[in-house]
C-alpha positions in Angstrom: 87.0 -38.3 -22.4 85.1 -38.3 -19.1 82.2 -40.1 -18.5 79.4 -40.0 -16.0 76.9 -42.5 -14.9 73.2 -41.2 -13.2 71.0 -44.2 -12.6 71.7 -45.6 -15.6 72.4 -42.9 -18.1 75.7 -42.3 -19.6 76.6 -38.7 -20.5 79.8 -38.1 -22.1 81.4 -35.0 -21.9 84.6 -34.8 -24.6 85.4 -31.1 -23.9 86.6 -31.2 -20.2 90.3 -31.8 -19.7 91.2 -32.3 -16.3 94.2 -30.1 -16.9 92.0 -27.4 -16.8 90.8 -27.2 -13.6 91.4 -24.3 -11.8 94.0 -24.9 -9.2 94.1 -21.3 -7.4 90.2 -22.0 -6.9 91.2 -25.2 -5.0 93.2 -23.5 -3.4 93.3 -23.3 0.6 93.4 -19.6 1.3 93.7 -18.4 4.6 93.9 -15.0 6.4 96.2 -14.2 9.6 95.5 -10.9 11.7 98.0 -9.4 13.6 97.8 -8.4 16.9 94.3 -10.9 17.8 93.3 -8.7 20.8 94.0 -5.6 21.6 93.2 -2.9 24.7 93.0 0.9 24.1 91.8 3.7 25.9 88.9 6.2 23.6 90.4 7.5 20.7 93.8 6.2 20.9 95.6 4.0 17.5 96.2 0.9 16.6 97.7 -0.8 13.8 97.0 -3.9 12.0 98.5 -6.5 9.7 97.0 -9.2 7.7 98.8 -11.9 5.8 97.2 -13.5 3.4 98.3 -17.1 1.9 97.2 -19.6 -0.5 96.3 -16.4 -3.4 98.4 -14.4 -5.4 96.2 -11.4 -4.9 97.7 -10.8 -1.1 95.6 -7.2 -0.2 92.6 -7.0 2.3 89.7 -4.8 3.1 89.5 -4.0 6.2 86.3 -3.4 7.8 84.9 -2.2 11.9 82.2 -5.0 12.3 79.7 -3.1 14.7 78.7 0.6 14.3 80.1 3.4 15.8 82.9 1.0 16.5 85.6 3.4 15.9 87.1 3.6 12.7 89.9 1.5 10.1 91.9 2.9 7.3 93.1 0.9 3.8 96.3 0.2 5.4 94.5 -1.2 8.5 95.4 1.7 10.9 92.7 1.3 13.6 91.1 4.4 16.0 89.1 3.3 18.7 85.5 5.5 19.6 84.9 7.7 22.5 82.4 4.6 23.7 83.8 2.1 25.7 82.9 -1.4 24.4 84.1 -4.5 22.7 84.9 -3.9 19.0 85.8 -6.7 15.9 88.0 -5.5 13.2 88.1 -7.6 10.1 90.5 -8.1 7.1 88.7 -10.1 4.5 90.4 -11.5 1.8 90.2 -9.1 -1.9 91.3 -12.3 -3.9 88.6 -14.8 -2.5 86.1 -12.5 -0.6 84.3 -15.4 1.5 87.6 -15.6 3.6 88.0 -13.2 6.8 89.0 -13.4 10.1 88.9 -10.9 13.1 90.8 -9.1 15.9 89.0 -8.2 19.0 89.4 -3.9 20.4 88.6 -3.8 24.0 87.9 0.4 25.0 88.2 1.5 27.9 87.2 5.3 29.0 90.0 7.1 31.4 88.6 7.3 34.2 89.5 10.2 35.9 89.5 9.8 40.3 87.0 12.3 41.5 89.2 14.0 44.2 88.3 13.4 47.8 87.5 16.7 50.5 89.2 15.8 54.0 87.6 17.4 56.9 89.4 18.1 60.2 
């Protein structure tokens, strides 16, 4: 039996058990990305991993946080955009959606030397 005092009221509450509190709820879940940062020219690939711990449910959604930001598959296969920028990918946990965390995509455009007449 569990019993709760508020400024001088007693409520009693005889259906709670305290063996039925939810552990994986308490649980500390946290979500690892990897490579953190990351440099690629326009257009090329690369490919992420996330690790989930602390939830049974180990999957992630991955997501491109800004728009036109390139693009991410399911399995967290990444291609950068034809703009050069900085870019946030982002695997967010499926079993407890309020945890994420992100890897940062530097793009760089090739920049191609614009060729230099000689006069003699």
């Amino acid at each position: 039996m569990l019993r709760v005092v508020f400024v001088g009221a007693v409520i009693t509450c005889t259906s709670l058990s305290l063996g039925q509190v939810n552990v994986q709820a308490l649980a500390n879940v946290t979500v690892t990305i990897t490579p953190l940062k990351v440099t690629l020219f326009a257009g090329e690939m690369q490919a992420f991993v996330a690790t989930v711990d602390g939830a049974s449910d180990k999957s992630v959604s991955w997501a491109v946080e800004e728009e036109d930001g390139g693009s991410i598959t399911d399995s967290g296969v990444y291609t950068a955009p034809k703009i050069q920028g900085v870019y946030h990918i982002t695997a967010t946990s499926k079993g407890k959606r309020q945890t994420k965390t992100f890897a940062t995509v530097t793009v760089l455009t090739y920049c191609d030397p614009i060729p230099v007449a000689f006069s003699r």
